[in-house]
C-alpha positions as CSV (number, residue, x, y, z in Angstrom):
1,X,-55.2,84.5,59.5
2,X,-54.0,82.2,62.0
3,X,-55.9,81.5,65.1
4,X,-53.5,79.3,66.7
5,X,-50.6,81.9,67.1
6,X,-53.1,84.0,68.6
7,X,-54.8,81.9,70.9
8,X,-51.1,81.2,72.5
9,X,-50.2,84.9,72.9
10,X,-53.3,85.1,74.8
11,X,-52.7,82.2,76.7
12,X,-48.7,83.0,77.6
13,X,-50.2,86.7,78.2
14,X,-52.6,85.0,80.8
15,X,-49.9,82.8,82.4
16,X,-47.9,86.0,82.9
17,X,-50.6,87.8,85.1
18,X,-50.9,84.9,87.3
19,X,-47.8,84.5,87.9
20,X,-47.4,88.2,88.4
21,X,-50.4,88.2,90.4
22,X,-49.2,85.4,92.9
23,X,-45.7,86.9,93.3
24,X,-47.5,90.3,94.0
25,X,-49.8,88.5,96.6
26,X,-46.8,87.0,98.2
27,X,-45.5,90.4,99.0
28,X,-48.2,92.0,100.0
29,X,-48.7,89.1,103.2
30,X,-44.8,89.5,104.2
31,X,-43.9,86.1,102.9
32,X,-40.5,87.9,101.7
33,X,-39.9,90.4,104.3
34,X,-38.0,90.4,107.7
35,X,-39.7,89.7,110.3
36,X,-41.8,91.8,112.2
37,X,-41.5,92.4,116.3
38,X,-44.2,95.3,116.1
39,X,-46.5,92.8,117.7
40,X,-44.6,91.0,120.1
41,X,-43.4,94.3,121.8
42,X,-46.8,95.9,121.7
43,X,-47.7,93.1,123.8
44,X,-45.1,93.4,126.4
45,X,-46.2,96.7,126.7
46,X,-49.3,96.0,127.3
47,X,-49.1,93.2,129.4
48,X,-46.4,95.2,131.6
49,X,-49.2,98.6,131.6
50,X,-52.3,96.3,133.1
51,X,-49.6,94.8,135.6
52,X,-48.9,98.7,136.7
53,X,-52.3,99.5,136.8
54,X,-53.9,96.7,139.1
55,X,-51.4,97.2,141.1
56,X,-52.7,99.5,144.1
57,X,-49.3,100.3,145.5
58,X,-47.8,101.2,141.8
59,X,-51.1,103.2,141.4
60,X,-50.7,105.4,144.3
61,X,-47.0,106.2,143.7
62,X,-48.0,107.4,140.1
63,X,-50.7,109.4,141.2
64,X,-48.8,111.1,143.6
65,X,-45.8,111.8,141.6
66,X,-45.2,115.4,140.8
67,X,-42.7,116.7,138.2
68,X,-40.7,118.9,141.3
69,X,-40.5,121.8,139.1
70,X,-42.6,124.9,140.5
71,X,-46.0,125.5,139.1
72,X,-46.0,122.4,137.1
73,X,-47.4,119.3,138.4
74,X,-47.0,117.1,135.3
75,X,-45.5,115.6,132.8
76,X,-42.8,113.2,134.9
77,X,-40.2,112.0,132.7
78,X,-38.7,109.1,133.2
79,X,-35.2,110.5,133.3
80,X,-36.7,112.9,136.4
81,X,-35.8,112.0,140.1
82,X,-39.1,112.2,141.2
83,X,-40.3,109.7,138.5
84,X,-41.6,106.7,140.9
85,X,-38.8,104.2,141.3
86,X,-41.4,101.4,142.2
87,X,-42.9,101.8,138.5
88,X,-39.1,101.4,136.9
89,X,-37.9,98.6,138.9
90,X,-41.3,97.3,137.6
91,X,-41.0,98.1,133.8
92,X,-37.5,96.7,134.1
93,X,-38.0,93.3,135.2
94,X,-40.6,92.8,132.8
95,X,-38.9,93.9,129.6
96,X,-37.1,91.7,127.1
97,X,-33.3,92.1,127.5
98,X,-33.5,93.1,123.7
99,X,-35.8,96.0,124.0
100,X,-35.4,99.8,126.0
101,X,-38.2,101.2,127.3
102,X,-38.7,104.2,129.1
103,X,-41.9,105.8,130.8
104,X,-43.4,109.0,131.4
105,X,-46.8,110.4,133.1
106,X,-48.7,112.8,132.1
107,X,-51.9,114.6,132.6
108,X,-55.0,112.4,130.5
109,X,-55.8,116.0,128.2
110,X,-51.9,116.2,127.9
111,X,-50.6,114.7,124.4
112,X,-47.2,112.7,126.0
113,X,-44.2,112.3,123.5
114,X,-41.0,110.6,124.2
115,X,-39.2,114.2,123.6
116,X,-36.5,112.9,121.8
117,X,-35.1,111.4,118.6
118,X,-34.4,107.8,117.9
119,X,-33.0,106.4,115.2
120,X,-34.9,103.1,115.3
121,X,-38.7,102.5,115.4
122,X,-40.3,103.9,118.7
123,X,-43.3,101.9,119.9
124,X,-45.5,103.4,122.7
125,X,-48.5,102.2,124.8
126,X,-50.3,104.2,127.6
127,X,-52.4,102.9,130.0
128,X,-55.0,105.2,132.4
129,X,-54.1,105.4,136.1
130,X,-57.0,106.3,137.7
131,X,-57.4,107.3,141.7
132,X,-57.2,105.4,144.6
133,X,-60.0,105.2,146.9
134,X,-58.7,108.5,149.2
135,X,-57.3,110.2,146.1
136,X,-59.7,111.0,143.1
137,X,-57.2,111.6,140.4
138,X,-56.9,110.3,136.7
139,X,-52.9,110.0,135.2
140,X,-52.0,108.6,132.2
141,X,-48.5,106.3,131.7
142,X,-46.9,106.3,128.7
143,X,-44.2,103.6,127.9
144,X,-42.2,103.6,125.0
145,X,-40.2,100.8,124.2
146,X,-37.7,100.2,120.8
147,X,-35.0,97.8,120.0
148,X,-31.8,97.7,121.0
């Protein structure tokens, strides 16, 4: 029998898995995909939600914003007249020219969804809005944000 031949199968069989294993480990880190913007616009978000909610003046207009529509106080959609102008003109001069976002407050035991379809990825932050110092309330903003 002849060691030799066998020792190189083994060893090509070995070089095989290590190349398969780097090329597999480059993949998995995102070497060879696009690029990602999940973080970047999660940190708009965030950084535009903890302006909002030091703000006193944006505070109080969220917690007194009503939805207008008899017997229910909240959610506010962003698309709703009654949805504080202060907070848009806000969001919008923070946000990238290269994403949409759009807000919408809702109760803190309320689950608060965009309520519509997209056909991109939709990424959404909420911060707590919590009562001004005559007003003990506790609101919650949602802003959802995705590419143009």
């Amino acid at each position: 029998m002849n060691k030799r031949g066998w020792i190189e199968i083994i060893e090509a069989f070995f070089a095989i898995m290590l190349v398969a294993a780097v090329i597999l480990l480059l993949l998995n880190k995102g070497y060879f995909k696009g690029t990602d913007v999940s973080d970047d616009i999660y940190n708009v978000q965030i950084s535009i939600l903890r302006e909002i909610q030091t703000n006193d003046t944006l505070r109080t207009d969220i917690v007194n914003a009503v939805s207008g529509i008899p017997g229910a106080d909240l959610p506010v959609d962003w698309s709703n007249p009654n949805f504080p102008i202060s907070v848009k003109e806000k969001v919008y001069q923070r946000t990238p020219s290269s994403l949409n976002c759009t807000g919408k407050i809702c109760n803190m035991t309320a689950t608060c969804t965009l309520g519509e379809v997209k056909e991109t990825d939709i990424y959404s932050q909420s911060v707590t809005i919590t009562s001004t110092l005559y007003n003990v309330t506790f609101r919650k903003l949602n802003l959802f944000c995705w590419t143009k």
